[in-house]
C-alpha positions as CSV (number, residue, x, y, z in Angstrom):
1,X,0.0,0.0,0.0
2,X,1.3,3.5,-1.2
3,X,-0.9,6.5,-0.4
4,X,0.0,10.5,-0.7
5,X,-1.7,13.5,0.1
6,X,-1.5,16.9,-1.5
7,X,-2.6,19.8,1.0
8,X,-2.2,23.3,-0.3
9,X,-2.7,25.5,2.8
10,X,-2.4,28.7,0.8
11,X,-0.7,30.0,-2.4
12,X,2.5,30.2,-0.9
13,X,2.2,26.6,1.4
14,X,1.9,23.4,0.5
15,X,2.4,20.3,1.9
16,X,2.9,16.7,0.3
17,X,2.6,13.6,2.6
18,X,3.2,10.4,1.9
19,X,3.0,6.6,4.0
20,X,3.8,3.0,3.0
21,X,3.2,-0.6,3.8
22,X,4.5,-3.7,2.4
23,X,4.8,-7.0,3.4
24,X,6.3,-9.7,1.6
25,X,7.2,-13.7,2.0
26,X,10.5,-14.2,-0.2
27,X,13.2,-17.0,-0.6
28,X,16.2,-16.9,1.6
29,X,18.3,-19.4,-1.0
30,X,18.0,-20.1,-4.8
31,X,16.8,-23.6,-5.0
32,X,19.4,-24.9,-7.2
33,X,19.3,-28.9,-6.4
34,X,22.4,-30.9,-6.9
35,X,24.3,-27.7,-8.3
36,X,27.2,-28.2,-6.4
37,X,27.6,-29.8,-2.9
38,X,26.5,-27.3,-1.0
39,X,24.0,-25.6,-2.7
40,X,20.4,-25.5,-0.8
41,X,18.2,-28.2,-2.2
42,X,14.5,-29.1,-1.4
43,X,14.8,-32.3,-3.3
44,X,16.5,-35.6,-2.3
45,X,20.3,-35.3,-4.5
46,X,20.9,-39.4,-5.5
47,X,23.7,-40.9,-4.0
48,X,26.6,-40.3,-5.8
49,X,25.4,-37.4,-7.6
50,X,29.0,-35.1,-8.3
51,X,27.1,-31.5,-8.8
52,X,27.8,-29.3,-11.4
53,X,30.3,-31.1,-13.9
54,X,32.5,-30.7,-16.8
55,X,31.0,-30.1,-20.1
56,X,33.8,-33.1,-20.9
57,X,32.3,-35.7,-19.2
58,X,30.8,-38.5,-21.0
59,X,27.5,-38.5,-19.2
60,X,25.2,-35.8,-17.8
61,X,23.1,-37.4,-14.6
62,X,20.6,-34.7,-14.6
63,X,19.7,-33.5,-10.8
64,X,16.1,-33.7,-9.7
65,X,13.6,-30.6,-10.2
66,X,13.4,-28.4,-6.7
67,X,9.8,-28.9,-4.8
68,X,6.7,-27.8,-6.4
69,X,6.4,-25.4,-3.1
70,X,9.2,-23.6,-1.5
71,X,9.5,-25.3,1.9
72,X,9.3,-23.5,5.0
73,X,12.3,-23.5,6.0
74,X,13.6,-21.5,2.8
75,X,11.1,-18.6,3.6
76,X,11.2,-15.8,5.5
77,X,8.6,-12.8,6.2
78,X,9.2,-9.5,5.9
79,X,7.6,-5.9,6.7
80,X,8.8,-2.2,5.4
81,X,6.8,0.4,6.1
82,X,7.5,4.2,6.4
83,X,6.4,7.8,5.4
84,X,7.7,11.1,4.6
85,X,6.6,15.1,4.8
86,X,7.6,17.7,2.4
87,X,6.9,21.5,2.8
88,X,6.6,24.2,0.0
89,X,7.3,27.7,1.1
90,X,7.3,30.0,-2.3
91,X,8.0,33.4,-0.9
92,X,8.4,36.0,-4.2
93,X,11.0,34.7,-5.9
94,X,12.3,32.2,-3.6
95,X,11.4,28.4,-3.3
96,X,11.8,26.6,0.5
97,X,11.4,23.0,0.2
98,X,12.1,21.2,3.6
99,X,11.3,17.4,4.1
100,X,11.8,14.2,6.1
101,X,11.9,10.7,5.3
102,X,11.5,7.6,8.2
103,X,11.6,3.7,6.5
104,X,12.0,0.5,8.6
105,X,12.6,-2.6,7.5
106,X,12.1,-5.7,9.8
107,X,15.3,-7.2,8.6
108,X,17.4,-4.2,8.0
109,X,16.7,-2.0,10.5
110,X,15.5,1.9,10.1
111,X,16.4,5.1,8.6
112,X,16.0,8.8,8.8
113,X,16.9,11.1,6.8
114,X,16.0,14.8,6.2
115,X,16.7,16.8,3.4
116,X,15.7,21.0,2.7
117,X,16.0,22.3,-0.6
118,X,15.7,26.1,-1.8
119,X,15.4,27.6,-5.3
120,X,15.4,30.9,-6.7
121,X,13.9,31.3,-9.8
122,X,14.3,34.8,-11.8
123,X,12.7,35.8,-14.9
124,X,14.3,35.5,-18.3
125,X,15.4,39.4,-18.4
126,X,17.8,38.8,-14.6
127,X,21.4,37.7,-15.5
128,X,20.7,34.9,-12.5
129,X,18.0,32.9,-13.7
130,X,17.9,29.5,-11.8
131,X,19.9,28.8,-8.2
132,X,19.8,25.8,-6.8
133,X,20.6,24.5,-3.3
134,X,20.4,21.1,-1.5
135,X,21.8,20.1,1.9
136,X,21.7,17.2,3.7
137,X,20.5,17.8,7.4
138,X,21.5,14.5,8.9
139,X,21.4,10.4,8.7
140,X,20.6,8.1,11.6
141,X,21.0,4.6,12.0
142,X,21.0,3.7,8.6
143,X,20.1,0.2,8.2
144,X,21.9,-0.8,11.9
């Protein structure tokens, strides 16, 4: 799920917010049976089985197909979720964009991180027509 909201408080103030959840069940391993000895397999590997050969050798002794369904054991849930805020202050000529951004990830841990943008913008007759400016406030705990 993604959502964001628009909210112009007045002609010079607006406000863009945004969330996000997502959970998903993915593979820890690539099923790969009888690739080489010590590749993760969900199928039974024949005795005697050698893994991934030669293309030299004589005879090919083809490996068995991986399960139909991914065992449990070769799963694992996960969760992100986060959101973020972004202000837009337009005084005359002059642009103010601050935001922050939060994400956690049940396996990698959280960030935050915040970020303020300003802009002047002239017209096409002023010998400065676009400035730009962008400054990272801070990082925490990135992924710890």
């Amino acid at each position: 799920m993604n959502q964001n909201f628009e909210i112009k408080i007045s002609n010079s103030l607006e406000l863009l917010l945004g969330v996000k959840y997502e959970s998903k069940r993915l593979t820890k391993f690539y099923d790969v049976p009888g690739y080489t000895a010590t590749s993760y397999s969900s199928a039974t590997i024949p005795s005697g089985y050698r893994g991934n050969v030669s293309s030299t050798e004589p005879f090919y002794l083809r490996p068995p197909p991986p399960a139909d369904k991914m065992p449990e054991n070769n799963l694992i849930s996960t969760t992100d979720y986060g959101g973020f805020a972004q202000g837009k202050l337009s005084i005359s000529k002059f642009i103010f964009s601050p935001g922050i951004r939060y994400d956690e990830n049940s396996i990698y841990g959280h960030s935050m991180n915040h970020l303020s943008t300003s802009c002047t913008v002239g017209s096409p007759g002023d010998k400065q027509i676009l400035a730009l400016s962008r400054k990272r406030l801070g990082l925490q705990n990135l992924y710890s």
